[in-house]
C-alpha positions as CSV (number, residue, x, y, z in Angstrom):
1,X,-9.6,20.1,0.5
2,X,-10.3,23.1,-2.0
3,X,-7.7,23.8,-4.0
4,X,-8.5,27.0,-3.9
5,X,-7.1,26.9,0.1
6,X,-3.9,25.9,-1.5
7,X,-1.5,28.5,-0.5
8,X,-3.9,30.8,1.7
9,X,-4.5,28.3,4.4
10,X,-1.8,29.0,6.9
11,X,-3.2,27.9,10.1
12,X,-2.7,24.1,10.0
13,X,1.1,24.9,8.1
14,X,2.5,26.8,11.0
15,X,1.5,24.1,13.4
16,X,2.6,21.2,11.4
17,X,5.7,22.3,10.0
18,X,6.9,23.4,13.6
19,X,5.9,19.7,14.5
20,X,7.9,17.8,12.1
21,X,11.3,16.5,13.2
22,X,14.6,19.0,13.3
23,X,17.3,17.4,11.3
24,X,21.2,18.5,11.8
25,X,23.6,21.0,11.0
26,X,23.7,21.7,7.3
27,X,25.7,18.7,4.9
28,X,28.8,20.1,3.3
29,X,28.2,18.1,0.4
30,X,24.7,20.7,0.1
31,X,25.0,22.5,-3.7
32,X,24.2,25.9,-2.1
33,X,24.2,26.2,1.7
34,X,21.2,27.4,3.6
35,X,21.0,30.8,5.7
36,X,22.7,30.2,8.9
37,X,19.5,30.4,10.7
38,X,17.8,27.6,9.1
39,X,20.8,25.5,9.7
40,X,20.5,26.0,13.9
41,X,19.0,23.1,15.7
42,X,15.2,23.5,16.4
43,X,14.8,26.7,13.9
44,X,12.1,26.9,11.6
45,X,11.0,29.1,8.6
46,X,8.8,31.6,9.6
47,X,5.4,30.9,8.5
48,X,3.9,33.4,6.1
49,X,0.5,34.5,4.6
50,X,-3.0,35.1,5.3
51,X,-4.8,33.0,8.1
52,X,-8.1,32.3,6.2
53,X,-9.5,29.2,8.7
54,X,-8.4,28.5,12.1
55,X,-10.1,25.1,12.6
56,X,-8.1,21.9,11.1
57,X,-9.4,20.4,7.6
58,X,-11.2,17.0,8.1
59,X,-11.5,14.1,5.4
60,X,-14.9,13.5,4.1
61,X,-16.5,10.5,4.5
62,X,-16.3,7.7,2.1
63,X,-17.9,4.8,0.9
64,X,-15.1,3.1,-1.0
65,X,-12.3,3.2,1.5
66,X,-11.6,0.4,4.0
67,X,-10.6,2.9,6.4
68,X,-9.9,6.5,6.4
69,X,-9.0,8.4,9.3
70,X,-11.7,11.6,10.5
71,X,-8.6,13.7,10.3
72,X,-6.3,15.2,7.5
73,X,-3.8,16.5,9.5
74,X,-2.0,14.6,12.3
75,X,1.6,14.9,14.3
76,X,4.4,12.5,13.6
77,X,6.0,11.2,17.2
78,X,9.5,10.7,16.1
79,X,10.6,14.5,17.6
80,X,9.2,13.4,20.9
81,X,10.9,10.1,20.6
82,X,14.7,12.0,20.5
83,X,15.4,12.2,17.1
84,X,18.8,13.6,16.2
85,X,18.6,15.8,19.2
86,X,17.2,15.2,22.9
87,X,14.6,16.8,24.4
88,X,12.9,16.9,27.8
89,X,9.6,15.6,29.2
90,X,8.6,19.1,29.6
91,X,9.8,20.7,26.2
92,X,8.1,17.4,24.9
93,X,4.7,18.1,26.8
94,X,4.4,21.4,25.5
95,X,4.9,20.2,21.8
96,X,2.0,18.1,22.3
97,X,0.0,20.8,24.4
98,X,0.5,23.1,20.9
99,X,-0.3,20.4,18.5
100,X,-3.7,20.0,20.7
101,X,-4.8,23.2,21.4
102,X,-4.5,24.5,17.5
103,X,-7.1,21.4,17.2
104,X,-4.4,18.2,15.9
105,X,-6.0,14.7,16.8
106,X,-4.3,12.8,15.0
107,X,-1.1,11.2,16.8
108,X,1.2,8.8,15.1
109,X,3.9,6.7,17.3
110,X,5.6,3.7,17.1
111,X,8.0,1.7,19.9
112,X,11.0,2.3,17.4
113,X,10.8,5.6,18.5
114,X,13.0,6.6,21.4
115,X,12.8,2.9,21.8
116,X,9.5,3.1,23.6
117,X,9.8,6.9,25.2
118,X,7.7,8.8,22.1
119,X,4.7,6.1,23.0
120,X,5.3,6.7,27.1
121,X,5.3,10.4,26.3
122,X,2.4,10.8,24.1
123,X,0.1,8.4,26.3
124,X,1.0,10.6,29.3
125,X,0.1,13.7,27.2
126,X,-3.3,12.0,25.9
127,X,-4.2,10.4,29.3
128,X,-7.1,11.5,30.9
129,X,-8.4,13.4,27.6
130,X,-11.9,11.0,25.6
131,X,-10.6,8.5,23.4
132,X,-13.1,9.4,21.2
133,X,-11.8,12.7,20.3
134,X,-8.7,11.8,19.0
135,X,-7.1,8.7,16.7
136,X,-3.7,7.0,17.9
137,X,-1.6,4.9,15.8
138,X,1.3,2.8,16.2
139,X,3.4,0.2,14.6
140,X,4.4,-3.5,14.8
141,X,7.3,-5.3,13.6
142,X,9.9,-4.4,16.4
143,X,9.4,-6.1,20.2
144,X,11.2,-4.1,22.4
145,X,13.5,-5.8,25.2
146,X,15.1,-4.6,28.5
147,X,18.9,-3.1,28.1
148,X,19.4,-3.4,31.7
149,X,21.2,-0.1,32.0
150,X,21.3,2.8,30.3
151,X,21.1,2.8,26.6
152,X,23.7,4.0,24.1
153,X,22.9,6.9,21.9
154,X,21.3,5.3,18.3
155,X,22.1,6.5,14.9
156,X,19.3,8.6,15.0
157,X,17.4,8.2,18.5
158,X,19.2,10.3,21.0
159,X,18.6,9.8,25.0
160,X,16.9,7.0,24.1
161,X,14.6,4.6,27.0
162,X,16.5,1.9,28.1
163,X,15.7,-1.0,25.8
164,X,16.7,-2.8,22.8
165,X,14.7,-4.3,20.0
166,X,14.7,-7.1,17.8
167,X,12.7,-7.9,14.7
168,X,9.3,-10.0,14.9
169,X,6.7,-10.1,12.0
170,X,5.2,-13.0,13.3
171,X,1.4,-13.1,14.7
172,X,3.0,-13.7,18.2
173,X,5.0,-11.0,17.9
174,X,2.6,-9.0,16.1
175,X,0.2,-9.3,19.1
176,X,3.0,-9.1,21.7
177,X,3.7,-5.8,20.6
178,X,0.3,-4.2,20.5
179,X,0.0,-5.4,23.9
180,X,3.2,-4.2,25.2
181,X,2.2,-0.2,23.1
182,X,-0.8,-0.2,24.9
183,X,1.5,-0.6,28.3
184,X,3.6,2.2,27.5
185,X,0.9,4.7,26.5
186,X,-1.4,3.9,29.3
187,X,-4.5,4.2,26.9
188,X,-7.4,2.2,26.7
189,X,-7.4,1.4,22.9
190,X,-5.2,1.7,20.1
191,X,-7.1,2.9,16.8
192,X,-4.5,2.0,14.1
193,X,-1.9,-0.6,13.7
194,X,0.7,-0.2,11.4
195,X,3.3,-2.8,10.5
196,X,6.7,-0.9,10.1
197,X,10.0,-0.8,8.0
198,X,9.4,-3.7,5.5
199,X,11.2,-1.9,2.7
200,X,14.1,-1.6,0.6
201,X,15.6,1.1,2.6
202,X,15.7,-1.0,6.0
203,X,19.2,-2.6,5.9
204,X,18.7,-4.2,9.2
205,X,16.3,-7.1,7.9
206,X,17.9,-10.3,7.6
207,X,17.0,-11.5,3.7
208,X,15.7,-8.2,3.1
209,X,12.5,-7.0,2.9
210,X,10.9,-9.7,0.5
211,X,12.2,-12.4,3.3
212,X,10.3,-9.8,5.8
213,X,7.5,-9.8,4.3
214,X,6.7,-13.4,3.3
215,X,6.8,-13.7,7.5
216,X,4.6,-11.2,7.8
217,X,2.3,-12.7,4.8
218,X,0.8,-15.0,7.5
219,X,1.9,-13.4,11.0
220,X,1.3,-9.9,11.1
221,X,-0.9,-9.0,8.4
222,X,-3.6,-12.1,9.6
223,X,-3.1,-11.2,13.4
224,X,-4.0,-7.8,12.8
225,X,-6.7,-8.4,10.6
226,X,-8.2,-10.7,13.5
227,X,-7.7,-7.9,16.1
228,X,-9.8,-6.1,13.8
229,X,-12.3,-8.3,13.4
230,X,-12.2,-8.9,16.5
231,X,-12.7,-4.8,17.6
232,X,-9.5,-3.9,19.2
233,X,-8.0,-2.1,16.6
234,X,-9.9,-0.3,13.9
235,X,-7.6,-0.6,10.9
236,X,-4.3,-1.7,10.3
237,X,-1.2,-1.7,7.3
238,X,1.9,-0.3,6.8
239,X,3.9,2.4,7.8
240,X,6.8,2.4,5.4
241,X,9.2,4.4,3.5
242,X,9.0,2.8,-0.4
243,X,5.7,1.0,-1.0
244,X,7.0,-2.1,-2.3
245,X,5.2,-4.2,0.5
246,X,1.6,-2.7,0.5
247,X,2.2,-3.2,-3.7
248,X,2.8,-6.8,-3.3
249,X,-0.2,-7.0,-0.8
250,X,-2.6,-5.8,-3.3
251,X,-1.3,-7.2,-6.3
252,X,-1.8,-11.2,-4.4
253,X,-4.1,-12.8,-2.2
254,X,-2.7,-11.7,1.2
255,X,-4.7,-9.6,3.7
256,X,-5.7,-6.5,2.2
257,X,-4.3,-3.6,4.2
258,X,-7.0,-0.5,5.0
259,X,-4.7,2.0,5.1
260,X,-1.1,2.8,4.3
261,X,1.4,5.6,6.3
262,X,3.6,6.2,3.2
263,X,6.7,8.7,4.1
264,X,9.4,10.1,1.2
265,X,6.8,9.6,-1.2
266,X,4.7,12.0,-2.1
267,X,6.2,16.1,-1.5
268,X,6.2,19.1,-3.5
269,X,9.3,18.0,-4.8
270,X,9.1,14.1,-5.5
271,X,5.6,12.5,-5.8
272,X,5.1,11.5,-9.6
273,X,5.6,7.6,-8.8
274,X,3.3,7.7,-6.0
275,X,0.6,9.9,-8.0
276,X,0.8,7.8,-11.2
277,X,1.5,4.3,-9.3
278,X,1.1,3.9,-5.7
279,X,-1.8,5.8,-5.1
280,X,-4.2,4.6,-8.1
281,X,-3.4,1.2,-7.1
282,X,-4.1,1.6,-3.3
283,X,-7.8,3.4,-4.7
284,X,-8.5,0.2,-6.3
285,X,-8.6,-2.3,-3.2
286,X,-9.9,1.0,-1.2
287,X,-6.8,1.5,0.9
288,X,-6.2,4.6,2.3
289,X,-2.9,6.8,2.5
290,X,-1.5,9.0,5.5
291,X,1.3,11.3,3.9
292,X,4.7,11.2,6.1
293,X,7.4,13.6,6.2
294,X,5.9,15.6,3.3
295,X,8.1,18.1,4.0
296,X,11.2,15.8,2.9
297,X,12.4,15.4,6.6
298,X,12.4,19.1,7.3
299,X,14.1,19.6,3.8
300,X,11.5,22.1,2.8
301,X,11.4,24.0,5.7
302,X,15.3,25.0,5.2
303,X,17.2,22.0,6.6
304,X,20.0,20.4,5.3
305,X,18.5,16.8,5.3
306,X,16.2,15.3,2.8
307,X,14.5,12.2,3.4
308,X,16.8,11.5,6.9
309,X,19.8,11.4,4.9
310,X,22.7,14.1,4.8
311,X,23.1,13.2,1.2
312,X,20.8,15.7,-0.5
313,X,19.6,14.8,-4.5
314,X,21.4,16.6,-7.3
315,X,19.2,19.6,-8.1
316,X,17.2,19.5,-5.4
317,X,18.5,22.6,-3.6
318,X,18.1,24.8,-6.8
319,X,14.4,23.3,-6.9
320,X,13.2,24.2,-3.6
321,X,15.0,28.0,-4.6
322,X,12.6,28.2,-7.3
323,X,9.3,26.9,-5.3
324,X,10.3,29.4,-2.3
325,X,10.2,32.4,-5.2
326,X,6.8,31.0,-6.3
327,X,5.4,31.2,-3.1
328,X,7.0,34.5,-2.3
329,X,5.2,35.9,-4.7
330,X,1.9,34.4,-3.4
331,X,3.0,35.4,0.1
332,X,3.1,32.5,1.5
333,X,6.2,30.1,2.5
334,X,7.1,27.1,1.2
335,X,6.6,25.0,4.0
336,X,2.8,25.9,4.2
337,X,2.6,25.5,0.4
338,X,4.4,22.2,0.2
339,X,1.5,20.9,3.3
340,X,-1.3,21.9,1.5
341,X,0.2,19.8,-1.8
342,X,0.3,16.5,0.4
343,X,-3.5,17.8,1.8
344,X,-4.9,18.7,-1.5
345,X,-5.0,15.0,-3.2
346,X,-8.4,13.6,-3.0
């Protein structure tokens, strides 16, 4: 994208930033509390600015990635899929209907989501509409099990479906859960496999995520490369929080992942180890990156919460006051401006 289109290009900010997940009521721990407004469940900041472009951005093609997606901006599934606050079929139909009709075809999901309900939901959404007008991703890792009842509220999922997961990097599982996605969304193909939470930050993982990971060495990551090969999935990786996995993947022998869905990484507000580390290193095996929660998990569009976590980084508060000033005065709002950061890098 044009830098120029930095902080004039309002269109695809008001749609994305209203699609990213809602986080809770504001963390008494925050240095300076937000306006009551921004702290309600489900509000927003207004978007600001001049609309310049009403149709979507789209990556150019390229020669030296693996595999880039047509798209540069896409939806995240995890609202749809409950998180930190239910919401209906209905309310979760028309989130979709508006990501659609202001021209989003790009749709991320993953069974971890609702445990299973942001794939149902999105597949009924998508069903019936060309597979070849829009790119659907989802993840591995997890294999999903009947609860026999109804489920228990999660930590984060709320309302979930009724099942319960357990971890599997294996090929078997690896395959298993493809096949069991493309159940639940009722879609003919699945473009994008991503295999999910093999990080630091995932406490769950039994050995960590180095025990994770030397599973997934010669499950996952060779099972999705065949289904690739073999033309049921176009690309596959890993969708992940830190990018200690996909680092360890190109610095060795293993499978070479085509593209990588990095969240917490890369915002107006934290992205120097990903610009000077991550990302050169990904351009040198021709991987691909898909910016998550560049909006720090709703943290730059008012909330309280910053990176999923109630525990907000000294400072961090006082910088986001003096990045909303800067774009005041460009009149534009901070939420717009911190999208078209994560859309700006080549």
């Amino acid at each position: 994208m044009d830098r120029r289109d930095f902080l004039t290009y309002s269109a695809a900010g008001a749609v994305a930033a209203a699609l990213l997940p809602a986080s809770s009521v504001a963390s008494a721990a925050a240095i300076a509390p937000a306006p009551s407004s921004l702290t309600e469940r489900g509000s927003v900041m207004r978007t600001e600015g001049q609309l310049v472009r009403e149709d979507l951005p789209l990556n150019l093609p390229s020669h030296t990635m693996r595999y880039m997606t047509p798209q540069r901006f896409g939806m995240g599934g995890t609202q749809i899929g409950n998180i930190f606050a239910p919401i209906s079929d209905e309310q979760a139909s028309l989130v979709l209907q508006a990501a659609w009709g202001a021209g989003v075809r790009l749709y991320d999901t993953s069974p971890f989501y609702g445990f299973g309900l942001s794939e149902y939901r999105l597949g009924r959404f998508l069903r019936g509409k060309d597979p070849d007008k829009y790119v659907i991703s989802t993840k591995v890792g997890r294999v999903l099990t009947a609860a026999g009842g109804l489920r228990a509220d999660h930590a984060i999922w709320k309302s979930p479906a009724p099942f319960n997961y357990r971890y599997d990097y294996t090929a078997a599982g690896a395959r298993r859960s493809v096949e069991d996605s493309l159940q639940r969304l009722g879609l003919p193909r699945i473009d994008i496999v991503y295999i999910h939470d093999i990080s630091p930050d995932n406490t769950e993982l039994e050995g960590g995520w180095e025990a994770a990971y030397r599973i997934a060495r010669t499950g996952a990551m060779v099972e999705l490369e065949k289904m690739r090969d073999e033309g049921l999935i176009k690309a596959w990786g890993f969708g992940v929080n830190t990018p200690n996995a996909v680092v360890q993947a190109l610095a060795s022998d293993d499978p070479t992942p085509d593209i990588l869905l990095l969240a917490c990484q890369y915002s107006l507000l934290d992205h120097s180890d990903a610009l000077h580390n991550t990302f050169p290193a990904l351009k040198k095996k021709g991987t691909s990156v898909v910016v998550g929660t560049p909006l720090n998990d709703g943290f730059l569009g008012g909330r309280s919460r910053y990176n999923f976590s109630l525990d907000l980084p000294a400072g961090a508060v006082e910088k986001r006051r003096r990045i909303m000033t800067v774009a005041s005065q460009h009149g534009i709002d901070i939420h717009t401006a911190a999208l078209q950061f994560a859309a700006a890098h080549p």
